[in-house]
C-alpha positions in Angstrom: 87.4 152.0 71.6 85.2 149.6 73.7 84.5 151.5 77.3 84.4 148.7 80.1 81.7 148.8 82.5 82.1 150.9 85.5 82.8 148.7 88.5 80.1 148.2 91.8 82.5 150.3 93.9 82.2 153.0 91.6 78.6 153.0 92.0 78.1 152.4 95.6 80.2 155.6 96.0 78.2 158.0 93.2 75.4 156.8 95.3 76.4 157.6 98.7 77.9 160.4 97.1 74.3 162.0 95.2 72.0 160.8 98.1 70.8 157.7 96.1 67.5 157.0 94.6 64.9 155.1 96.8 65.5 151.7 95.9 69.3 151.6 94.8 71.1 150.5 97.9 69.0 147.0 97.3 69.3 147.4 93.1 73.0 147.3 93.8 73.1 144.7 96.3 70.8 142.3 93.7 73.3 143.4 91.1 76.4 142.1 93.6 74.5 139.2 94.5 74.5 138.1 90.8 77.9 139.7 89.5 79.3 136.6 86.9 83.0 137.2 86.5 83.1 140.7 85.5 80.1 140.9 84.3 76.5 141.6 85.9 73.8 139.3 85.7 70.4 141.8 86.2 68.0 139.1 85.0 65.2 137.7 87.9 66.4 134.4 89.3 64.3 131.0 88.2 63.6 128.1 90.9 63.2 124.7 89.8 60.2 123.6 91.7 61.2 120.2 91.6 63.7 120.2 93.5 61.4 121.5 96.8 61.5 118.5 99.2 58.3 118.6 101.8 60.0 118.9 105.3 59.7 115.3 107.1 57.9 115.3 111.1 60.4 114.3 113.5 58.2 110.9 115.2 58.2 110.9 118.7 61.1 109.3 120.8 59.0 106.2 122.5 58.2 105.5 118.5 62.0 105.8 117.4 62.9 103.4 120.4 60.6 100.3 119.4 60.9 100.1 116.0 65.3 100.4 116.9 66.8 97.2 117.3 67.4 97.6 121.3 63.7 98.6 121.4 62.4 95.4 119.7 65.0 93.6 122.3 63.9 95.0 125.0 60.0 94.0 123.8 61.3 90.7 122.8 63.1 90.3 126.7 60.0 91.5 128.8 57.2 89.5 126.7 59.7 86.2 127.1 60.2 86.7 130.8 56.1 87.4 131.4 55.1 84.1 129.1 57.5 82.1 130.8 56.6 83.0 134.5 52.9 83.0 133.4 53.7 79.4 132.0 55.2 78.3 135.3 51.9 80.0 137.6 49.1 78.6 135.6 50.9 74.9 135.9 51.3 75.7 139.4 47.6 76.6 139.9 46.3 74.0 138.0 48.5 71.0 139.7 47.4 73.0 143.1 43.5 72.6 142.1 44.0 69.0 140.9 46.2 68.2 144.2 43.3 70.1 146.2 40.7 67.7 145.0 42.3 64.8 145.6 43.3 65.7 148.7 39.6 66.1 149.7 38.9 62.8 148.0 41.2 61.0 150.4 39.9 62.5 153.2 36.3 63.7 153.1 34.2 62.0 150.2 35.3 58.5 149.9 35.6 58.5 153.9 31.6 60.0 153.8 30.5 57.6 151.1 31.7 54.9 153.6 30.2 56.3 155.9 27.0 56.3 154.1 27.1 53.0 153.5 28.4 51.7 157.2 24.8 53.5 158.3 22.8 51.9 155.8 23.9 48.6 156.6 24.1 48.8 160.2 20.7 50.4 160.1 19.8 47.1 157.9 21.1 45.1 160.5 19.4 46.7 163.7 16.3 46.0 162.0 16.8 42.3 161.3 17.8 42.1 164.8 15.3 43.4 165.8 13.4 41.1 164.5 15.0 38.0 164.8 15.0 38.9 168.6 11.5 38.2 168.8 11.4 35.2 166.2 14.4 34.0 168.9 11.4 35.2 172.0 8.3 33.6 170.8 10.0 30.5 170.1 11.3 26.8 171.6 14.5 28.1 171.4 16.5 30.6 174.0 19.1 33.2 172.3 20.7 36.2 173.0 22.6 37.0 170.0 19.1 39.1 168.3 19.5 41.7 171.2 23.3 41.7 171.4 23.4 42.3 167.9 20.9 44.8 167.9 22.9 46.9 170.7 26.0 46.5 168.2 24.4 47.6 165.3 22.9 50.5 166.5 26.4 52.0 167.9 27.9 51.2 164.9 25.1 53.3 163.1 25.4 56.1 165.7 29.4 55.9 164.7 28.5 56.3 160.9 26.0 58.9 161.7 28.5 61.0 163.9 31.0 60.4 160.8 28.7 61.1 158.0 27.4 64.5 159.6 30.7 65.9 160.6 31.6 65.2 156.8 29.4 66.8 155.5 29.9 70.6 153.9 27.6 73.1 154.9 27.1 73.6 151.0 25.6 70.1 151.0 22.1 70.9 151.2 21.0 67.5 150.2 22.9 65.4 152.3 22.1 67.7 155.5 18.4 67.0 155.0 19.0 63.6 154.4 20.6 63.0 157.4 18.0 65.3 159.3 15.3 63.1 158.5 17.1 60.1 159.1 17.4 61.0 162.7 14.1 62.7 162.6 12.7 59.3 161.9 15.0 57.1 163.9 13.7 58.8 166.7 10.2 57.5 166.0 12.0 53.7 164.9 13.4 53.5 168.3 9.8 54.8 170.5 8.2 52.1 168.5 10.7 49.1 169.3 10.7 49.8 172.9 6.9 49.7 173.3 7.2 46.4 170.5 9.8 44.7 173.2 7.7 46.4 176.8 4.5 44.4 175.7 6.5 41.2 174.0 8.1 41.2 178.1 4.5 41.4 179.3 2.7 38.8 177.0 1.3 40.9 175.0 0.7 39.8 171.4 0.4 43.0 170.1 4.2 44.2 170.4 4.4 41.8 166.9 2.1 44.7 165.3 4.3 47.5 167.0 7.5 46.2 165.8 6.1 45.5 162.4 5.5 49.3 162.3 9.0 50.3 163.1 9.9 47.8 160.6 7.6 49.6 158.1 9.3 52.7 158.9 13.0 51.9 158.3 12.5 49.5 155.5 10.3 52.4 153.8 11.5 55.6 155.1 14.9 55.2 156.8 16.8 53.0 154.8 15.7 54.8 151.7 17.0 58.0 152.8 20.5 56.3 153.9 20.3 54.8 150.3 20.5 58.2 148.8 22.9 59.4 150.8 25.3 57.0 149.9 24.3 57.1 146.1 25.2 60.9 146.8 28.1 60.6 148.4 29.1 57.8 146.0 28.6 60.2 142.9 30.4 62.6 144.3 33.6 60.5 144.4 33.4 59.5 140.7 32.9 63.1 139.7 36.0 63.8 141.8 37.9 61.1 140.3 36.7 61.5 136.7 38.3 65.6 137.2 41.1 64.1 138.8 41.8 61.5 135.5 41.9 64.3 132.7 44.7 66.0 131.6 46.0 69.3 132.7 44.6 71.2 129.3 45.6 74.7 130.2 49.2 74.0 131.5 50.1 72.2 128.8 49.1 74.8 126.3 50.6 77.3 128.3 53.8 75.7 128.7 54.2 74.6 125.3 53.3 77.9 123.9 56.1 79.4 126.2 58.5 76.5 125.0 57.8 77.5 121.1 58.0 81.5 122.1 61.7 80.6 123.4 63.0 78.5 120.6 61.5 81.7 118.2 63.4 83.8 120.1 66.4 82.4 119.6 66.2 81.6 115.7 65.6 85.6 115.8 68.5 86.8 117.7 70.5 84.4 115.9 69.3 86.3 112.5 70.2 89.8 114.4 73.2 89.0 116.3 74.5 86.9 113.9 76.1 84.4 116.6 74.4 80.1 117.0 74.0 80.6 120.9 72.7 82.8 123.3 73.6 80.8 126.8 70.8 82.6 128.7 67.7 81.6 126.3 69.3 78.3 125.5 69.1 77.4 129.9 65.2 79.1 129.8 64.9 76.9 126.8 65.8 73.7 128.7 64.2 74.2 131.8 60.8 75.0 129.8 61.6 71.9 128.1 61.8 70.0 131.6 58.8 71.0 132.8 56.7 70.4 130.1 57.7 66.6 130.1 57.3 66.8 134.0 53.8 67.8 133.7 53.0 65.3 130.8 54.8 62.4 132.8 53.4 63.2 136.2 49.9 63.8 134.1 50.1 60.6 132.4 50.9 58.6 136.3 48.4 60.6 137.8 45.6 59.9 134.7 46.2 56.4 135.5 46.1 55.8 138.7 43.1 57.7 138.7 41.4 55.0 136.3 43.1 52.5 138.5 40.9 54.0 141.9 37.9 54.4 139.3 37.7 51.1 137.8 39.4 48.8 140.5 38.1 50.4 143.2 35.0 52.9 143.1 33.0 51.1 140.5 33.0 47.5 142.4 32.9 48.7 145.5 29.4 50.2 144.1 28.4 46.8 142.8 29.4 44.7 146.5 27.8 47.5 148.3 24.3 47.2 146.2 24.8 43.3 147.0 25.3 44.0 150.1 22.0 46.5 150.4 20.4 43.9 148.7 21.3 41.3 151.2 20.1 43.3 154.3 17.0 43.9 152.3 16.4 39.9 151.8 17.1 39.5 155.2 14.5 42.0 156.6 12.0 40.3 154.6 12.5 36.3 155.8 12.3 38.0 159.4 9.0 39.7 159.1 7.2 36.7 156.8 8.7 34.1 159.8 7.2 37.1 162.6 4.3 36.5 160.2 3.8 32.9 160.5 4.1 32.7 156.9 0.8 34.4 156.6 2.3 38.0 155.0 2.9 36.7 151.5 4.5 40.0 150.6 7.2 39.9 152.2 8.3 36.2 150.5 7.4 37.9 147.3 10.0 40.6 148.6 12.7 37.8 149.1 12.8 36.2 146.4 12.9 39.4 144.4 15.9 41.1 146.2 17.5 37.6 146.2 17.6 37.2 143.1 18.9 40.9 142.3 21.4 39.7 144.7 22.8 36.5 142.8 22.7 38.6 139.9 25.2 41.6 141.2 27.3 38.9 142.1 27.7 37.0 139.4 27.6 40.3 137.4 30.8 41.2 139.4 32.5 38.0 139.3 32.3 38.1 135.7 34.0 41.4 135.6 37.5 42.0 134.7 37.6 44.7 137.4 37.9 44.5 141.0 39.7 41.1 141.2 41.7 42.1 144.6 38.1 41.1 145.9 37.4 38.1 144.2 37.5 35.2 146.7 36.0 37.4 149.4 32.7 37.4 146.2 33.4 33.9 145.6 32.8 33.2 149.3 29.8 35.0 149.7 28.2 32.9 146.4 28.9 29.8 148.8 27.4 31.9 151.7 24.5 32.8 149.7 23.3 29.2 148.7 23.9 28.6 151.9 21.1 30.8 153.3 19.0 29.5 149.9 19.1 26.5 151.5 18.2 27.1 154.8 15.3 29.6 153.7 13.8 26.4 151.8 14.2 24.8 155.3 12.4 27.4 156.9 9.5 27.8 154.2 8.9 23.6 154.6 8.5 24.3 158.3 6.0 27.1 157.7 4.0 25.3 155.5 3.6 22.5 158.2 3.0 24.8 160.7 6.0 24.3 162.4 6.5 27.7 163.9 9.1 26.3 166.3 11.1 24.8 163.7 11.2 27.5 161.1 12.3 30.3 163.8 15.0 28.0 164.7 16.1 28.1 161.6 15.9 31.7 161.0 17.4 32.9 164.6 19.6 29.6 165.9 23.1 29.6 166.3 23.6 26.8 164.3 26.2 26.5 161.2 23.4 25.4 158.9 20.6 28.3 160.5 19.4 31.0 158.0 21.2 33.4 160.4 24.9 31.6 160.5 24.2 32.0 156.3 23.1 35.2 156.2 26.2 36.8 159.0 28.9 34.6 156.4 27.1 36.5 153.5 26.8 39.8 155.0 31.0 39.4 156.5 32.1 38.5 153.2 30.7 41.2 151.6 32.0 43.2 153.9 35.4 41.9 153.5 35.4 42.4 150.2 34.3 46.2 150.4 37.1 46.9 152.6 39.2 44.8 150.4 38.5 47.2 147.5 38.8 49.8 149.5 42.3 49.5 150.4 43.1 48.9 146.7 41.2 52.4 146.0 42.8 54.2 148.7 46.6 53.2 147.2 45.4 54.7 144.1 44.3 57.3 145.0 47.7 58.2 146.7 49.7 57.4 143.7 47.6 60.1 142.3 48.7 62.4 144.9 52.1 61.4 145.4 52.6 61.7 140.9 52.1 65.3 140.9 52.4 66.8 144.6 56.2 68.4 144.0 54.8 70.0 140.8 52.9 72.7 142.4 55.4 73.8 143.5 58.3 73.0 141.4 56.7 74.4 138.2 56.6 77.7 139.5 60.1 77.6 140.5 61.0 76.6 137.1 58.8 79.5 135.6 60.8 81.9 137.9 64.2 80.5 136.8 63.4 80.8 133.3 62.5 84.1 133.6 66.3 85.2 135.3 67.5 83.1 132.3 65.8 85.3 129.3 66.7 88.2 131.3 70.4 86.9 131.6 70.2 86.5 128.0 68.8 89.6 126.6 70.7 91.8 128.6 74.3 91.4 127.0 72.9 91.9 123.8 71.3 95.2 124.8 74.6 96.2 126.1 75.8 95.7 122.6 74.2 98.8 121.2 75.3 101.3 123.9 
């Protein structure tokens, strides 16, 4: 007869019972721990090794929250609202500097290169006055009009002086020496005129060799230095206006950039949120949109009215001014070969050479397509200039007669055929026409001003609004996913 097994009760109590063997309390609780039904499973357990599974690190919180979908929203939100206000700053800063240059174009360089030029020319003019004066003195003839003209022309080169120094920046080193000198050595000019006119009151013949000094100094030292101040001055305003005629670069790569970044945007929370609008990106999307074609339009006015000052207004007024320069220059030289008696054969060779680079800056501008607003003002001075041609062959017949009388008659008389009436036709309608230029350069200029001066201010505006419009639009989705 089979026994059965005796049970794990029975056991525990023998062994509490006899004291137990070191060991058995734990023998038994293996056997327990192993019991199969009624029977007793006292084999060693196995373990599958692969089935062990390495713990996995628990990544930090600030990780977990990017790489969740709120995270990358909340990324997404921030880096939108930053691009767009950075958009909407760097077009404001860059309309600003643009607006800032112009601004000092109207009012401080084209103003100083006139002013230049007014000193050169009335300097020109003071000289030949000067000049003619005595021509008008040592001959048959009586006039006033040398010293009245004289006294005019050096207040209006005091005026220019007076404008041209207060113009000037005290970072323009070179146009501060150049106007140094230029009183420096119109001090000296104006010693040596006053002793030329004390000894031509007294009889003396040798105020002719005095006031061909002073004429030596301004034709060779003065005038020279008032020509590069105005070439200076002159330079400076087509640098300004060649910055002022390119295109906003960095604003329009900023702004377009933040115009791409918010039509991204919303292709991506379209993909996440499932839904074809988001209101608040959409209005951000539109304004972006606005101001980039503001700043292109604006750019695109602005660009061309700056050619329009450039080319209709800078670059002739250049050409009339050298004509003009080249007049004065002419003019200095008849005065001092008539003072000569014809016997300074330099100074006809000077004539006839800045004449002729007169005619041909003329015709050279008359020719052009630019700068028509001053073409019959050009056209008159041609008439004006053959004119004096004329009346210089006049004078040169006389001096070759020896007809002093005659030929300073010509040159200094009040008459509408003298070399003077000639010359003053000349120099006004040259003068007309730089004035006439002028005001075409000056309306230019302001349409350049007036095409982008809200945008300064307007584009960061716009860059703020977008910015409350990608945070409007972010945030509801964010509230989605608490």
């Amino acid at each position: 007869m089979r026994r059965s097994a005796p049970s794990v009760h029975t056991e525990l109590s023998n062994v509490a019972r006899i004291g137990a063997l070191p060991g058995a309390t734990e023998a038994v609780q293996e056997d327990r721990m192993f019991h199969r039904g009624e029977h007793a499973v006292t084999e060693a357990p196995t373990l599958d090794e692969g089935l062990l599974v390495e713990p996995v690190a628990r990544r930090r919180p600030w990780v977990e929250f990017f790489t969740s979908t709120p995270g990358r929203l909340s990324v997404l939100g921030i880096a939108l609202i930053a691009a767009v206000i950075a958009a909407g700053a760097i077009t404001s800063a860059a309309v600003g500097a643009r607006q800032q240059r112009v601004e000092t174009l109207r009012t401080h360089t084209e103003p100083l290169a006139n002013a230049a030029q007014a000193l050169y020319s009335s300097l020109s003019i003071a000289d030949a006055a000067a000049t003619t004066s005595f021509v008008s003195g040592g001959g048959a003839i009586e006039s006033t009009t040398g010293p009245d003209q004289f006294t005019q022309a050096i207040g209006d080169a005091s005026n220019a002086l007076v404008t041209a120094t207060n113009g000037v920046s005290s970072q323009d080193a070179e146009s501060l020496a150049l106007l140094s000198d230029v009183v420096r050595n119109l001090a000296e000019y104006f010693n040596l005129v006053a002793t030329a006119q004390a000894n031509d009151r007294a009889g003396n013949p040798v105020g002719v060799a005095y006031l061909a000094d002073a004429s030596a100094i301004m034709q060779g030292t003065i005038l020279p230095l008032a020509e590069r101040l105005y070439v200076h001055q002159a330079e400076a305003v087509a640098e300004t206006q060649t910055h002022t005629a390119q295109l906003p670069a960095t604003a329009f790569t900023v702004t377009a950039a933040a115009l791409v970044a918010l039509v991204l945007a919303q292709l991506y929370l379209i993909r996440k949120s499932k839904r074809r609008f988001n209101p608040g990106l959409a209005v951000a999307t539109l304004l972006m949109a606005g101001l980039l074609f503001w700043l292109i339009a604006g750019s695109l006015v602005s660009t061309s009215a700056s050619e329009h000052a450039r080319t209709e207004g800078t670059q002739p007024i250049n050409t009339v001014a050298r004509a003009r320069i080249l007049a004065q220059q002419a003019r200095a030289d008849e005065t001092l070969a008539i003072l000569q008696r014809g016997s300074d054969t330099q100074s006809e060779i000077d004539y006839a050479r800045h004449s002729q680079a007169l005619s041909d800056e003329l015709t050279r501008q008359l020719d052009s397509s630019h700068g028509r607003a001053a073409e019959q003002h050009l056209r008159d001075a041609m008439t004006a200039r053959e004119g004096w041609l004329a009346a210089h062959r006049d004078i040169e017949i006389s001096l070759e007669r020896g007809d002093y009388p005659t030929a300073a008659a010509i040159a200094a008389g009040s008459g509408a055929r003298t070399s003077s009436a000639q010359f003053a036709a000349l120099d006004e309608s040259l003068r007309d026409a730089i004035d006439r230029l002028r005001d075409d350069e000056a309306n230019a200029v302001t349409d350049v001003y007036r095409s982008m001066s809200s945008l300064a201010v307007g584009s960061m505006v716009i860059g703020v609004s977008c910015g409350f419009a990608v945070g409007g639009g972010i945030w509801p989705r964010l509230n989605e996913y608490h």
